[in-house]
Steps between C-alpha positions, in 0.01 A plus 500: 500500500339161357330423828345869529350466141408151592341607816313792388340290221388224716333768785328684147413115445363444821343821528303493172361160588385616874317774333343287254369257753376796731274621205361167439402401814387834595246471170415117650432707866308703334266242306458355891407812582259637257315144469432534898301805406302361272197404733538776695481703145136310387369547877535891482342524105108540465462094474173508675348722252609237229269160393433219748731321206809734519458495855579114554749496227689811658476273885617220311826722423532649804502146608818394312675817529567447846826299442715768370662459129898382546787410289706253656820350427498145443150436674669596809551834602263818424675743306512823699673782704578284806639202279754785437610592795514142603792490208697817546531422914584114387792661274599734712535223747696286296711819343607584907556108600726501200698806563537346872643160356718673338605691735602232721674267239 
């Protein structure tokens, strides 16, 4: 009885901490996301009906909004949906390779 409590606490565990990781880096996809519209955003307004001033300042940000906006984790890897995915098939991987070993043993 020991190992069922046990074992339905760590997969509650394990569970709550998936879903908090899915709803942070699907808020980091979506900051990727949104900051790749940007341009596309100040190309569709009225900008050539604004001053010849606005109009270089607004290029100029068009300019540097072409590298989307990322979190990444440790100044390696981009925070986002795919990052993910990468992790749940790498422990899913490791969870099957495991259950094999033991299975042998």
């Amino acid at each position: 009885m020991d190992f069922m409590i046990t074992l339905f606490f760590s997969v509650s565990y394990l569970m709550g901490v998936f879903f908090q990781m899915c709803l942070l880096y699907y808020n980091c996809n979506e900051l990727i996301v949104e900051s790749l519209e940007i341009p596309n955003s100040i190309f569709r307004s009225n900008w050539y009906e604004l001053p010849q001033a606005v109009q270089r300042s607004l290029l100029i940000v068009i300019m540097r909004t072409q590298k989307p906006l990322e979190m990444k984790i440790g100044k390696l890897y981009a925070m986002s949906n795919d990052l993910i995915v990468g992790f749940v098939k790498a422990g899913f991987t490791y969870v099957l390779l495991s259950h094999l070993d033991f299975q042998q043993a």
